[in-house]
C-alpha positions as CSV (number, residue, x, y, z in Angstrom):
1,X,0.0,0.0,0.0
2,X,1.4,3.5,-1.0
3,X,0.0,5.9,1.4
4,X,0.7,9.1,-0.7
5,X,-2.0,9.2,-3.4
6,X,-4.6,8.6,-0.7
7,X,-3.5,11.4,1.3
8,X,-3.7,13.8,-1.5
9,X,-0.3,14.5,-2.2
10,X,0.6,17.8,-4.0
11,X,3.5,19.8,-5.1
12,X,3.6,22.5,-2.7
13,X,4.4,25.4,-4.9
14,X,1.7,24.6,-6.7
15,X,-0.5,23.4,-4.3
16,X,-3.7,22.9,-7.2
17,X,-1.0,20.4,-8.9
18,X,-1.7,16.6,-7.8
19,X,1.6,15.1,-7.4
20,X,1.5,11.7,-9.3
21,X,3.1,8.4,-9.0
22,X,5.2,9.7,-5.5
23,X,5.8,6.7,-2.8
24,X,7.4,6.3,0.4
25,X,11.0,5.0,0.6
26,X,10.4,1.0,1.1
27,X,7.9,0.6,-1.1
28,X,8.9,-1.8,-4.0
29,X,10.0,-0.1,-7.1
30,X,7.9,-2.9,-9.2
31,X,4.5,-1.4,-7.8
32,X,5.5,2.4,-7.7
33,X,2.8,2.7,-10.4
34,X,0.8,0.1,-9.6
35,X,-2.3,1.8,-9.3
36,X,-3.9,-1.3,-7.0
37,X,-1.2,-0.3,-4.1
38,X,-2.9,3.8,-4.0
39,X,-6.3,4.1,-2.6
40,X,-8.0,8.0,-2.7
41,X,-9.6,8.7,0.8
42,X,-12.0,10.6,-1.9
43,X,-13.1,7.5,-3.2
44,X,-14.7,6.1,0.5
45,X,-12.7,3.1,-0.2
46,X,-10.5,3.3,2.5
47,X,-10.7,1.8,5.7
48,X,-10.7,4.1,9.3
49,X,-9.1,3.0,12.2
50,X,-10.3,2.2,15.2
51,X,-8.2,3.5,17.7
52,X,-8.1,-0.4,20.0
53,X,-7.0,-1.5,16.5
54,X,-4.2,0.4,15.7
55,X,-0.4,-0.9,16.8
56,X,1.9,1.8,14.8
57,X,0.6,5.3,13.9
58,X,2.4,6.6,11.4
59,X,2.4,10.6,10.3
60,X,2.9,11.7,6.8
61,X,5.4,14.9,6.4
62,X,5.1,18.2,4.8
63,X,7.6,19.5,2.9
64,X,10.0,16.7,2.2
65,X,8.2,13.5,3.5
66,X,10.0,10.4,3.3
67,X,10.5,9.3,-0.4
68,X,13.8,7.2,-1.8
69,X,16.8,8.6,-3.6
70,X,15.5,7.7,-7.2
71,X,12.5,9.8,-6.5
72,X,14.9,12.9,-5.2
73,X,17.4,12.3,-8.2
74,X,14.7,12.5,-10.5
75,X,11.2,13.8,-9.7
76,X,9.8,17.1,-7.5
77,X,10.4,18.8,-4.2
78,X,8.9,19.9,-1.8
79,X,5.4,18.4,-1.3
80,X,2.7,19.0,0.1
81,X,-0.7,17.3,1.8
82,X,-3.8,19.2,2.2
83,X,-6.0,18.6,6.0
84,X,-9.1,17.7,5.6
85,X,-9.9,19.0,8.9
86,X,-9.2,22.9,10.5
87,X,-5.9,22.4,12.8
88,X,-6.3,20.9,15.7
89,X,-9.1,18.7,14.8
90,X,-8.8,14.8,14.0
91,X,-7.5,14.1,10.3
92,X,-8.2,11.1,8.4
93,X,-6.8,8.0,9.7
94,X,-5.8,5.3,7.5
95,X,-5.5,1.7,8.6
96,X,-3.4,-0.7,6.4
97,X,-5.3,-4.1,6.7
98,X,-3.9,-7.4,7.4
99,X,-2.1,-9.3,5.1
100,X,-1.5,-5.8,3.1
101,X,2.1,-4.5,3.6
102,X,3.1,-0.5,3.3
103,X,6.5,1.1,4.4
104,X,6.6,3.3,7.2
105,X,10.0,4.8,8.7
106,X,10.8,5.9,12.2
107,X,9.8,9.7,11.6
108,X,6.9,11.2,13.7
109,X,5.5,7.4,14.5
110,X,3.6,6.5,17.7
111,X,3.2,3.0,19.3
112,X,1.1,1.6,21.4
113,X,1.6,-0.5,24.6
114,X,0.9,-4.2,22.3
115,X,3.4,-3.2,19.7
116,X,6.1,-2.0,22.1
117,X,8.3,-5.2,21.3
118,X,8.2,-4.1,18.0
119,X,10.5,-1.1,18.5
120,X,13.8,-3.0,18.3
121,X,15.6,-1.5,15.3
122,X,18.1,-4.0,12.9
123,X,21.7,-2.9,13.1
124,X,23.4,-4.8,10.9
125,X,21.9,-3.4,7.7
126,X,22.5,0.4,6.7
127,X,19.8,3.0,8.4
128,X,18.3,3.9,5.3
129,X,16.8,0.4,5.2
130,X,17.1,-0.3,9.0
131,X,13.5,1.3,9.7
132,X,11.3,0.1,6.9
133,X,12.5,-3.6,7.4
134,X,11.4,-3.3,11.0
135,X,8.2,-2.2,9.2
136,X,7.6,-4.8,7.4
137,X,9.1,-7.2,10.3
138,X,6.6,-5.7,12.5
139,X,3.5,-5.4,10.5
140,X,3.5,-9.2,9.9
141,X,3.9,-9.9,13.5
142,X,1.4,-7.6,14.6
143,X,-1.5,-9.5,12.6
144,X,-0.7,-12.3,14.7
145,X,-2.5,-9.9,17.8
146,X,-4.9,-8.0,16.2
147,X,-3.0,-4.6,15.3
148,X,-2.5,-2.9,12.7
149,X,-0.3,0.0,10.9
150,X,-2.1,3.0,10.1
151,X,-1.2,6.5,8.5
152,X,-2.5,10.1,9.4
153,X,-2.7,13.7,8.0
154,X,0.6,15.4,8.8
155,X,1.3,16.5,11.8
156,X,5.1,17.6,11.2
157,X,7.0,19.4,8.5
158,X,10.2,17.9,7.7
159,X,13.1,20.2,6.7
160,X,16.1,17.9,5.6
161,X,19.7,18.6,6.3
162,X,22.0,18.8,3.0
163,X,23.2,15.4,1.8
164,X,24.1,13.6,-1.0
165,X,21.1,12.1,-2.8
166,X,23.7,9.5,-4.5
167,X,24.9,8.3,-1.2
168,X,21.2,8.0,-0.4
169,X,21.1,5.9,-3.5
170,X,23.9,3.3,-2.6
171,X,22.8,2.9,0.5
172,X,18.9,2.3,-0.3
173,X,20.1,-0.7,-3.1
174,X,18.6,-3.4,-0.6
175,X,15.0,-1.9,-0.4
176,X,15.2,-1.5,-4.3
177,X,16.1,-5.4,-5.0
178,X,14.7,-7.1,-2.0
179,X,11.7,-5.3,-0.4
180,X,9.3,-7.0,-2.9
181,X,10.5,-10.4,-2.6
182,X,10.8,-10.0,1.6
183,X,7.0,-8.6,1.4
184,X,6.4,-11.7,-0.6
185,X,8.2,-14.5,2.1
186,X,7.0,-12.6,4.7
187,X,3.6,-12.7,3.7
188,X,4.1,-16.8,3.0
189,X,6.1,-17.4,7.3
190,X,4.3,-18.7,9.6
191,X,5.6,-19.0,13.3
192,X,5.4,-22.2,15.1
193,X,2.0,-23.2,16.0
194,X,2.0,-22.6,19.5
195,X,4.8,-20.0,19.6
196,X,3.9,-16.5,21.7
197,X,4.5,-13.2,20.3
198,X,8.0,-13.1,22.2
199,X,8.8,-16.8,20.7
200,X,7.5,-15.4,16.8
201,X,9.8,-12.4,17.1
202,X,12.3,-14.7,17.6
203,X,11.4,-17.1,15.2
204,X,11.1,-14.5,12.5
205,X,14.1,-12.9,13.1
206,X,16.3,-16.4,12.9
207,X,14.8,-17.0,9.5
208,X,15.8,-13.4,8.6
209,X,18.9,-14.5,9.5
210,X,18.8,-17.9,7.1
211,X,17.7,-16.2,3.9
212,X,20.3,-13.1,4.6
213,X,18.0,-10.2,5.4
214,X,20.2,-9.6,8.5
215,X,23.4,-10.8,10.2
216,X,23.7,-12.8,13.4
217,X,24.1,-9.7,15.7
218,X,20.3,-8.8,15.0
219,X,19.6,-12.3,16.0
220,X,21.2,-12.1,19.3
221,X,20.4,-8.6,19.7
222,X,16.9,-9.2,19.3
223,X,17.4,-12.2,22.0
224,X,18.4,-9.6,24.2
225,X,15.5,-6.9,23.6
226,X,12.5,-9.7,24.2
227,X,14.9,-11.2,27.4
228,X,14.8,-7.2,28.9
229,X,11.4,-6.9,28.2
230,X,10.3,-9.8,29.8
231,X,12.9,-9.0,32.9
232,X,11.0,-5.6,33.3
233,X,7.6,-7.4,33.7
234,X,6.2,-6.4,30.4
235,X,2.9,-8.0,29.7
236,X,3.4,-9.4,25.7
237,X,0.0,-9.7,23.6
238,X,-1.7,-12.5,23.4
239,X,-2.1,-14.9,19.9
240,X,-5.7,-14.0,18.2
């Protein structure tokens, strides 16, 4: 799912201009114009979120939101999307069902209590891809308790620091090859039958491991994270 077209995203010096065929870094580069993965909150056929529901909220960004290096190297900045409510009130909500994957960073995102284990960021990959695969990481694992991601109107505006798009580039080359066939295995893993959440973390992280989405030290690190959690009496989800 790319949130962007559904949030109405425009250029912002020329706000009446739809911005077309945007998407977040993460997404696949296969369905960037997949019209099937953008869903126009005009159209009614999105799906609100019901705040018991939602594991990850995730905020959209003014100004320079969180698209790849291909889109900077190529395409139009700064963007833009519009409320459709007067500040301060409730925006649209967007939840991303199960079994439907969208990339979501670790910009202006709020977690709830059932999806605190979820935090744990890989460190053995570069951080332009560290936070989306913990996205997609976590999204599977949440369906397993009933949460779900979901996207909002923007409540930040993001003013970048100068870099060097091309080093962006280089370092984003594993979301470009291998985000669409991890959504793909991922979608396909199943945990052990009577595994916890703790123990399908785990699980899902050692596979990781096998098929050489992350090194060894995410394994162990991740070991670590569920071990500290359980030490300080958190109270994991239960299985749905």
């Amino acid at each position: 799912y790319n949130p962007y077209p559904g949030f109405g995203v425009q250029w912002e010096d020329a706000k009446s201009t739809v911005a077309e065929f945007v998407w977040p870094r993460g997404l696949p580069l296969e369905r960037m114009r997949d019209c099937r993965t953008m869903i126009s909150l005009s159209q009614g056929s999105h799906r609100r979120a019901k705040l018991e529901n939602m594991g990850v909220l995730q905020s959209v960004a003014n100004h320079d939101p969180d698209v790849d290096a291909i889109y900077r190297l190529h395409s139009h900045l700064p963007l833009h999307f519009p409320q459709t409510k007067p500040a301060g009130d409730a925006g649209a909500v967007v939840a991303v069902p199960a079994h439907t994957m969208a990339p979501y960073n670790a910009q202006a995102t709020l977690w709830g209590k059932d999806a605190l284990w979820g935090l744990l960021l890989p460190i053995s990959v570069h951080g332009r891809v560290s936070d989306i695969w913990r996205g997609y990481f976590t999204q599977r694992l949440m369906w397993m308790v009933g949460k779900q991601l979901a996207f909002t109107e923007p409540i930040v505006q993001q003013i970048r620091n100068p870099h060097s798009y091309l080093a962006d580039f280089q370092s984003e080359q594993p979301l470009y090859l291998r985000a669409g066939p991890l959504i793909e295995w991922l979608l396909n893993w199943e945990p052990s039958h009577e595994a916890d959440i703790a123990r399908s973390a785990e699980e899902l992280v050692i596979a990781l491991y096998e098929i050489g989405i992350v090194e060894i030290e995410d394994v162990k690190l991740q070991q670590a994270w569920l071990h500290d959690l359980a030490t300080m009496g958190y109270r994991f989800p239960h299985r749905r």
